[in-house]
Residue, then its C-alpha position, 0 to 999 in steps of 0.5 A: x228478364x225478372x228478377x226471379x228469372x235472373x235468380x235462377x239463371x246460370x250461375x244464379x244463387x237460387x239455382x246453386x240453392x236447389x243444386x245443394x239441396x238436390x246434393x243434400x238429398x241424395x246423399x240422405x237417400x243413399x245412407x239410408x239405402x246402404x244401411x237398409x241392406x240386408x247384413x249377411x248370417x253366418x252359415x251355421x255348421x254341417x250337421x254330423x253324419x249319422x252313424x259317424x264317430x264324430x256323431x257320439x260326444x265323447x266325454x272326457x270326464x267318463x272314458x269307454x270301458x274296455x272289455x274284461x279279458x276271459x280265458x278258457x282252459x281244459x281242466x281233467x284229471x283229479x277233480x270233481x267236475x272235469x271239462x272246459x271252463x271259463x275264467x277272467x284274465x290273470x287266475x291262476x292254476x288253483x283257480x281253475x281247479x277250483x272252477x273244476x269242483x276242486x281235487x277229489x276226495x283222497x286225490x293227490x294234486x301231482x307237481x303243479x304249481x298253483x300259483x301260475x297265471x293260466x294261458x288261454x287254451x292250456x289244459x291243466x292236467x291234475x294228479x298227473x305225474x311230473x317229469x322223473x316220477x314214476x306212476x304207482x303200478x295198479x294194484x293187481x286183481x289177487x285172483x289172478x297173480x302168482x306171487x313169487x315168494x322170494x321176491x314179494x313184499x310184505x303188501x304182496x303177500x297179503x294179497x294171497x287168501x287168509x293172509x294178513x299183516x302178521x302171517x306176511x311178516x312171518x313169510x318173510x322172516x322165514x325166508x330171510x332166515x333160510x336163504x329163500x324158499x326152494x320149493x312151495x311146499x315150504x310154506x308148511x314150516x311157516x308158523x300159522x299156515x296148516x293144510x287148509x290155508x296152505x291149500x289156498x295159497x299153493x296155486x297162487x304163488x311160485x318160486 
């Protein structure tokens, strides 16, 4: 055997050599190996659904504005444009009036109270008589009354034709001075009544 031979032979150094080296190099390959595998990529987030609230960024800084609160009430009566309006929550009685074209002219608003908050639907009735009051009697046609001379007013009995202030008060001085009239024809006694206004009047009043 040589002496190369026997260097490579079992147990030989050249052979323990080539082992270490063989050793070295398969530990060099299997690093580089390892750090050449590919490092795996966080998976990136769900895209949000389209239409989903998550989808709208809410900012915290500018909150959603909630609708402004309408209310609609029936305004009739006394004012100048009568119906259904529409006003912004919490007016109040004397802004519905208002929104109605106000009282007209010469009118009487009646028992309300202007400062109350309106309700949705309500109707606000204007000029009308509270509860306990009593509505003034229409004014009745003169033309065709009969006045009663014992018990007429003053304003009645200027009701009847060529009959003003002055020429009532004295009917109703006469009657209070005679106990009342008794018959129609009594008339004549009152100063300022002659035949021609006595005649307009006797169809026209009673006793």
């Amino acid at each position: 055997m040589s002496t190369q031979g026997a260097a490579l032979g079992p147990g030989g150094p050249g052979l323990r050599v080539l082992l270490l080296i063989a050793l070295i190099a398969a530990v060099i390959g299997g690093m580089y190996a390892w750090r050449s595998q590919p490092e795996p990529e966080p998976l990136a987030p769900p895209a949000p659904l389209s239409g989903s609230p998550l989808s709208a960024p809410v900012s915290a800084s500018h909150p959603q504005s909630t609708p402004a609160v309408e209310l609609t009430v029936h305004v009739t009566g006394m004012v100048r444009r009568p119906g259904v309006v529409t006003l912004p929550g919490g007016s109040r009685v004397t802004d519905a009036i208002r929104a109605a074209g106000g009282v007209r002219k010469g009118k009487a608003l009646g028992p309300l109270n202007l400062a109350r908050k309106v309700v949705d639907g309500e109707q606000i009735v204007v000029g009308s008589p509270g509860p306990g009051v009593v509505a003034a009697p229409a004014p009745a046609d003169p033309a065709a009354t009969v006045i009663d001379l014992n018990t007429a007013t003053p304003e009645q009995l200027e009701q009847l034709p060529g009959v003003g202030e002055v020429l009532a008060r004295r009917i109703v001085e006469y009657r209070d001075g005679n106990g009342g009239f008794r018959s129609v024809e009594q008339l004549r006694e009152v100063s300022g009544i002659g035949d021609r206004k006595y005649a307009e009047m006797r169809e026209k009043v009673r006793v």
